[in-house]
N, C-alpha and C positions, 0 to 999 in steps of 0.2 A: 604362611602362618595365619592362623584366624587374629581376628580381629577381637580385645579379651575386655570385657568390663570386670572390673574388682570390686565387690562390693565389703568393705570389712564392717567384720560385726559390732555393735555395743561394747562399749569395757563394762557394762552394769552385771552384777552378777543374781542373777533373778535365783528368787526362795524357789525351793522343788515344792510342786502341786500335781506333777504327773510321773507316775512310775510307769514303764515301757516294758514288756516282757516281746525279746526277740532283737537284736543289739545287731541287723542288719545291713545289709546296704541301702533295702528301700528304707527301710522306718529313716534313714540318715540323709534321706535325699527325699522324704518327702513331706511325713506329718514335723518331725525337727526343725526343717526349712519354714513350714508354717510359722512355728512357735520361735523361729529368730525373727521373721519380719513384724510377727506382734512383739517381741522385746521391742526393735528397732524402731517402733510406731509408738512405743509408751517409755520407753529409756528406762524401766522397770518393769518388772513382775512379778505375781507369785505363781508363774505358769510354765517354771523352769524344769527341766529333766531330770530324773534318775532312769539311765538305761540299763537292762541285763541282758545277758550275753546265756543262752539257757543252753548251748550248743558247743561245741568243740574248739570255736577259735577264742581259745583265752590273748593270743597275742596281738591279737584287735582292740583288748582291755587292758592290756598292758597301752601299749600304743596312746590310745587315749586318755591314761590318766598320765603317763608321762608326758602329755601335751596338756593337761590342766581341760580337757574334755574339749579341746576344739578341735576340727576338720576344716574338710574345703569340700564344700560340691560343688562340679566342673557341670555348669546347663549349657547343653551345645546344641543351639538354635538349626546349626549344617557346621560344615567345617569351617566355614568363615568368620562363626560369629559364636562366642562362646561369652558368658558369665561368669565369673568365678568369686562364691560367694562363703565368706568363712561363717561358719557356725559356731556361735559361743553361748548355745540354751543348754547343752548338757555339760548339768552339774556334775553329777556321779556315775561312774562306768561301773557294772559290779560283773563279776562272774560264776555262776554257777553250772557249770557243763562238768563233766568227768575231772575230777582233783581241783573242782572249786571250792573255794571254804566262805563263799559270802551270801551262801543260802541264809544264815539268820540274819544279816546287814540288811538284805531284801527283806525279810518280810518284815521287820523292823520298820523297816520305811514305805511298808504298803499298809502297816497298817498303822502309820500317824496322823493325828489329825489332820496334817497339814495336805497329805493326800487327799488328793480329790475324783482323782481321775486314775483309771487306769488302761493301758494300750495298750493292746498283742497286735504283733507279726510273728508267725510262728509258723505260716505256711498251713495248707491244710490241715494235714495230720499231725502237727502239732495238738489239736483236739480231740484226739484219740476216739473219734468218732465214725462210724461206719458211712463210707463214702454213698452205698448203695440205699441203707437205710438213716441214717444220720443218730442212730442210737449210740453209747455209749461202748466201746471195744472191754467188755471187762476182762477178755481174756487177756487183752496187751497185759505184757510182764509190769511195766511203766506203772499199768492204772491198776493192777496187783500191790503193789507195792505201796499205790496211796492208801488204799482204802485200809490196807493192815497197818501202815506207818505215816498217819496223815499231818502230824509235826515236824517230818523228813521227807517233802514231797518232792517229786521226780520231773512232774509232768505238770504242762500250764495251768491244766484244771484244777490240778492241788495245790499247787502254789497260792495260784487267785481265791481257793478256799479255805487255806488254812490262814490267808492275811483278812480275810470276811470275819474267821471263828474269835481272832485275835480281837478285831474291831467289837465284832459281838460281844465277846468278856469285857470288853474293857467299856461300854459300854458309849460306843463311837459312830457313829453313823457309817454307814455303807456307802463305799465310794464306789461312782460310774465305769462299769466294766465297757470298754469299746475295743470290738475285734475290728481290726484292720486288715483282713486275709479276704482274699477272694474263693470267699463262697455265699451262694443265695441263702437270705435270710440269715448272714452271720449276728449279728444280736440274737437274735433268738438259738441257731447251733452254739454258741457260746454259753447260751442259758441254758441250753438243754445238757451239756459237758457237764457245767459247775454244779447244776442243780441234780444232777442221777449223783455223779460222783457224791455227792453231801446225804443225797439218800440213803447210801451203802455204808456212810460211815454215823449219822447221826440225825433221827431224821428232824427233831426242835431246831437243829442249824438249816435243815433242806425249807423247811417249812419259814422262816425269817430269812432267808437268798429270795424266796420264791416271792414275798414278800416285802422287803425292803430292796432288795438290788435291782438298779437300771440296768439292762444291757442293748443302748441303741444300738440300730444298724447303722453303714455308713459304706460308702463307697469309694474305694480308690484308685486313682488312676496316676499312673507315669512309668514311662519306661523306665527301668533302672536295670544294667547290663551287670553279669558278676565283675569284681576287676579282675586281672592278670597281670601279667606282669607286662605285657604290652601294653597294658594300660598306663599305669605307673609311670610306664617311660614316656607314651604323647604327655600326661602333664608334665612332667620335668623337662623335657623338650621343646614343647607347643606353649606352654604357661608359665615356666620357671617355679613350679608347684612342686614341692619334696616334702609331700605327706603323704605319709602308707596308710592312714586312716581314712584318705581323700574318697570320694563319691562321682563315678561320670554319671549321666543323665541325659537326656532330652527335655529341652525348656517347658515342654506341655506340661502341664499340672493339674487335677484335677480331683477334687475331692467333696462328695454329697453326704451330711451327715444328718443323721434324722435326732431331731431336738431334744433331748430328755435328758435334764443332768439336772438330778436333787441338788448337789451341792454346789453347782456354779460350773461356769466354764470360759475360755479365752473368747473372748468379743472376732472370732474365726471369721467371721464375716465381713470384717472389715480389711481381711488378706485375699477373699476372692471364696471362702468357702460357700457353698451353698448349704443352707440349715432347712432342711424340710421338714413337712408332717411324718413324710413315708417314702422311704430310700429305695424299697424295692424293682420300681422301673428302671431307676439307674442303674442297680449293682446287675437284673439280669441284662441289660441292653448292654453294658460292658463284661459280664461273662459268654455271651453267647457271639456278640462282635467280634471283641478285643480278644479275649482269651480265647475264643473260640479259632478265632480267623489262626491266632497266634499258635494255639498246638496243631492245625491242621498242616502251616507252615512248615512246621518245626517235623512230623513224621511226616509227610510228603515230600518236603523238600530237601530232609537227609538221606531218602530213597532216591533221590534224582541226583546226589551226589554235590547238594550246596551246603556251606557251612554255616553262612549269616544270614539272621535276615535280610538285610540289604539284599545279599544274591538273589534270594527265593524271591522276593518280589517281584527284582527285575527280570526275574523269567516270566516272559512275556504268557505262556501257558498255565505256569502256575497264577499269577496274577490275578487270568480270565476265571480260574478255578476258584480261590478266593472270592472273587468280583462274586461270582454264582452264589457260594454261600452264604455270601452277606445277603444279598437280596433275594433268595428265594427260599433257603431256610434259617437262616437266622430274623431277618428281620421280622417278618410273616407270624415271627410265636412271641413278637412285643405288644404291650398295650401304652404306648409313651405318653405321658402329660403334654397338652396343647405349645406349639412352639418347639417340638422336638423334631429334625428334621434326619429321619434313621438314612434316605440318600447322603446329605450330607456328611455325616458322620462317620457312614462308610469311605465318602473319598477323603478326607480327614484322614480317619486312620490307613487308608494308605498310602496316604504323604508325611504319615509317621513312621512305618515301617520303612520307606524309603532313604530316611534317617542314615547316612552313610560316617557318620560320623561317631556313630555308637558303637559298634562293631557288635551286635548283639548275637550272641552265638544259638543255632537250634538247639543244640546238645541241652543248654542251661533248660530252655523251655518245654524239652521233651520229659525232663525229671518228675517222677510222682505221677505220673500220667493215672496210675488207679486211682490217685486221690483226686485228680483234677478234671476227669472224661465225664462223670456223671453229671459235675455243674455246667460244663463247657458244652456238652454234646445232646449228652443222652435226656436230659429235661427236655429238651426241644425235640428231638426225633421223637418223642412218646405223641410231645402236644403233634407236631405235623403229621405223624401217622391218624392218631385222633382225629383232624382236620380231612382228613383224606389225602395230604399231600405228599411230595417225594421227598427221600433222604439219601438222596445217591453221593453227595458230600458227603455227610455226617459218615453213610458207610463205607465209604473210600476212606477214610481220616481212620476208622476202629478197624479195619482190613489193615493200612500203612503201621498202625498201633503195633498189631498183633507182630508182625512182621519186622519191623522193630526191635521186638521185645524177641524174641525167638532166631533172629537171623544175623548172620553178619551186613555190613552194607555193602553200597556195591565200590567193587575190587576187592573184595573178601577181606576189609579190617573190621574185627571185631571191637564192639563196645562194652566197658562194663554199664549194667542197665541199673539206675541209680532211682530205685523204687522199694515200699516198702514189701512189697509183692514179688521181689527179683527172685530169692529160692523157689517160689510157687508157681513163675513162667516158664523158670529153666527144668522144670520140673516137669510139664505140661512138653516143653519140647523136646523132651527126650522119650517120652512115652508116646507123642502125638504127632502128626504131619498131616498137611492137608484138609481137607474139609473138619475131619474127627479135629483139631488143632484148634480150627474154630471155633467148632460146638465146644470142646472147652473150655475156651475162653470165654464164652458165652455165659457160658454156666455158675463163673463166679458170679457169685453172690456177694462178695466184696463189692463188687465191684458194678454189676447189671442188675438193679430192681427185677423183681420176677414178674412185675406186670410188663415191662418191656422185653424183657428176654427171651418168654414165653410168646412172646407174637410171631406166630409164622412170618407175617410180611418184613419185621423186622431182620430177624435170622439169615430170610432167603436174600435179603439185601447185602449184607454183611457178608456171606458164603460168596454171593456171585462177585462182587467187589474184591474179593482175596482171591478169588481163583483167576477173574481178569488179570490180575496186580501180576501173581504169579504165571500166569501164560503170557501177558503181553509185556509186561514193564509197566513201570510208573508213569515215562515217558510220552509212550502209546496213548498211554489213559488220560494221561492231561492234555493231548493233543489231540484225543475226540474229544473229551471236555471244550475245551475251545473252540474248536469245529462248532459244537452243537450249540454254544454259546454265540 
């Protein structure tokens, strides 16, 4: 049995100053966690939560208002040594997903004075923006629907601009938009969602967003695994913890936000945040490391028939495979601020992933892979091709991808492929096989910039990489990898 610190929270019940769009398990386990240790640091605030839930588990929001909006995150340092820390900064849980009726209680409260801030997790495509180009998707039905019914919005964008249009009438200052999603330059893709989105529908509002609203970037980091119901049960077991709203975790923690908040902000700095000029070295050095390492893991190492991270690490081949792309293509396309040390960081995170106590599944980190390959992978294959260098990772990782998405694993169990692109793979693998299977995969535009996709050298990468995959195994391949390593 680990060894458990309890940390309970404040009884102070802090004013709401930040609405939350995305009522998660990280946002619960990581920015929330922030904003308990600055309650617990001032024994007040006006830096307290209203979270929404914009997606399908209403009984998460149930959950948490029949607990008066507290949880427990379980930080589990290894199996020995765990935290267990109650959160009491979120004031209001609302719900608005399919049969919610608290879309106007939101925007209600996004657009009161008293807000100041507001925070998405919403996952890529939450932003309804094209992964390959980062424009606006105006054919999504979603962002159909704001632009004709922008008082009844559907989608994060419209939400965040219809509580702007409110503020604007009412004549209220413009509260600080901060994307919390892993993607490069998210301040700015957030700017760029809100602000098309307000162009299609008015453009005096697109023109005052473009103008009055902040939207930093900002960086975040921590593992946070989906729960299950195995989960559940190590806390009620391991910790004597019997909350289903509860959070596990990894003690790491990590978050860079770059400084711009017109209307004020939590004194973050004094919990460990970093407040920079410019966020950008960090969010790519953890998309192209972290995530990167992390979706290569996840379709490489459910080819080789492992289920958690944990496993995939500990295969000593897969490992060496990782080891390679952190230092020869991922690192190689950073420009880091002085005192950043990308060796170290690399062994770091893989004394995270090693993490046996999380139980973190590939399955979770293979989801969205079209929304996620372009920041994770394909920026950096373009810059090392540029450079004159190799991408024999990067196209082993979009070969495992492809394969993936089109195949059963091995022992022939099938996966449902949990993407917004899944009719349009399965689509591609009933018409296509083999090289042709490729090149059409290639050929999204969803998905592959047409400056990289168009590159011979690229291509011939990606082709040889899937036909080895397919003639030798995964296996094979990660055991020349290591050889050659």
């Amino acid at each position: 049995m680990p060894v458990v610190t309890r940390l309970p929270s404040t009884r102070a019940a802090p004013e709401i100053g930040i609405v939350h769009l995305g009522l998660g398990a990280f946002h619960r386990a990581h920015q929330a966690v922030y904003l308990q240790r600055h309650l617990n640091r001032h024994g007040q605030s006006d830096w307290g939560l209203c979270s929404a839930n914009l997606r399908s588990n209403r009984t998460l929001v149930d959950q948490l208002r029949a607990q008066d909006g507290r949880y427990h995150v379980a930080e589990y340092r290894d199996r020995e040594q765990v935290t267990l820390r109650e959160i009491g900064v979120l004031r209001q849980a609302l719900y608005v997903g399919e049969g919610g009726h608290d879309l106007e209680l939101l925007l209600q409260r996004m657009a009161a004075p008293q807000t100041r801030i507001v925070t998405l997790t919403v996952t890529e495509k939450g932003y309804c923006l094209s992964p390959a180009t980062g424009q606006l998707r105006m054919e999504d039905p979603a962002i159909a629907h704001d632009i004709a019914h922008p008082q009844a919005p559907r989608t994060a964008p419209g939400i965040v601009l219809e509580a702007l249009r409110l503020r604007r009438a009412a004549g209220i200052a413009a509260f600080t938009v901060l994307c919390c999603d892993n993607m490069p330059d998210n301040g700015q893709r957030t700017r760029q969602a809100v602000s098309a989105l307000a162009a299609l529908q008015d453009q005096g509002l697109a023109q005052w967003v473009n103008e009055q609203v902040a939207f930093p970037g900002c960086m975040v980091d921590r593992i946070v695994p989906a729960m299950d119901g195995e989960s559940f049960t190590r806390l009620e077991q391991q910790l004597d913890c019997h909350d289903r709203a509860a959070v596990v975790c990894e003690s790491f923690s990590q978050w860079v936000i770059e400084d711009h908040f017109p209307l004020g902000r939590p004194d973050w700095e004094l919990e460990g945040v970093q407040m920079v000029a410019d966020v950008r070295p960090f969010e790519t050095m953890k998309l192209r490391m972290l995530n990167g390492s992390h979706s290569l893991l996840a379709y490489v190492g459910l080819l080789v028939g492992h289920d958690l991270v944990f496993d995939a690490i500990n295969d000593a081949d897969l490992a060496h495979f990782i080891e390679r792309y952190m230092t020869q293509e991922a690192a190689p396309t950073l420009d880091m601020p002085a005192g950043i040390d990308l060796v170290l960081y690399a062994h770091d995170l893989k004394a995270r992933f090693a993490n046996d106590s999380l139980q973190h599944r590939l399955r979770q980190i293979a989801m969205d892979g079209s929304q996620k390959l372009p920041q994770r992978w394909l920026l950096g294959a373009q810059q090392l091709l540029d450079d004159g260098r190799g991408i024999a990772c990067i196209a082993l990782g979009i070969a495992a991808w492809i394969h993936y998405c089109t195949q059963p694993l091995p022992g022939g169990s099938t996966q449902v492929i949990d993407d917004p692109l899944n009719a349009t793979f399965a689509d591609l693998a009933g018409r296509f096989e083999g090289a042709s299977l490729v090149g059409a995969f290639l050929d999204l535009d969803e998905v592959f910039p047409a400056v990289l996709s168009a590159r011979p050298a690229f291509r011939d990468a990606v082709q040889g990489a899937y036909g080895a995959l397919v003639r030798d195994g995964m296996g094979s391949l990660l055991r020349t990898f290591a050889a050659h390593h």
